[in-house]
N, C-alpha and C positions, 0 to 999 in steps of 0.2 A: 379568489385564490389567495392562500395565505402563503405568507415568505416561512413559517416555520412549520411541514404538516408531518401529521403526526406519520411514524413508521410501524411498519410490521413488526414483528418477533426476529420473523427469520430476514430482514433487513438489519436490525439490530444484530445478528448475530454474522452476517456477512462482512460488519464493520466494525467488526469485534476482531475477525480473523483478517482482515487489510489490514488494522493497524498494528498486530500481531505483524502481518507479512512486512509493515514498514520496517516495524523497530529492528526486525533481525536482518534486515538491510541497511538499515542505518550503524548496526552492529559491525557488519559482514566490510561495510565501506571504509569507518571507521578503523578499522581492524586493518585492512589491508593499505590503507593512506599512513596511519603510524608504522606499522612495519615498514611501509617505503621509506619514511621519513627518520628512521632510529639506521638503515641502514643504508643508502644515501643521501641523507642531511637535506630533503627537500622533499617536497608534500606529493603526494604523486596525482589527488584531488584536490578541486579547489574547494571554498568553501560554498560556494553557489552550489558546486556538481552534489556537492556529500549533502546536502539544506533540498536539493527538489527530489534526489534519486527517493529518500523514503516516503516523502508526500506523494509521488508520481505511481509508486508501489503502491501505497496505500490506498486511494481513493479508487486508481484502475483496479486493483484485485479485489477491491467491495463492486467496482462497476462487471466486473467479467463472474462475478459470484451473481449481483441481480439482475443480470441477461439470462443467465441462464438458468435459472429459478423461477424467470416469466416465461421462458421458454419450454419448461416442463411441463409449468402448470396449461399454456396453451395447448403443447400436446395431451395430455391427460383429457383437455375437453374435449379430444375433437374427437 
């Protein structure tokens, strides 16, 4: 078993749209912690919350995208 194996298409392309789904969470976070912060003088995330919310986004919405892409393809076979 190798530490780097190779992906599918449609693997590549589910972690194409997770990191899509990150960045505009990390947008959306971003976004909402400065406007706390321009109109209460204080951060409303910390810097941990706003650094895992879009990794956490990201790698689960490529995992919830190749669930269920094995799970089609298993129905298809049966």
């Amino acid at each position: 078993m190798s530490l780097f194996k190779s992906r599918t298409n449609r693997q590549m392309i589910n972690w194409r749209k997770g990191a899509v789904a990150g960045f505009y969470t990390y947008l959306i976070v971003l976004f909402l912690n400065y406007t706390h912060n321009l109109i209460f003088t204080g951060d409303f995330f910390s810097s941990a919350i706003i650094f895992w919310s879009g990794l956490i986004v990201a790698f689960g919405y490529e995992l919830v995208l190749n669930v269920n892409d094995k799970r089609r393809i298993r129905k298809n076979l049966e």
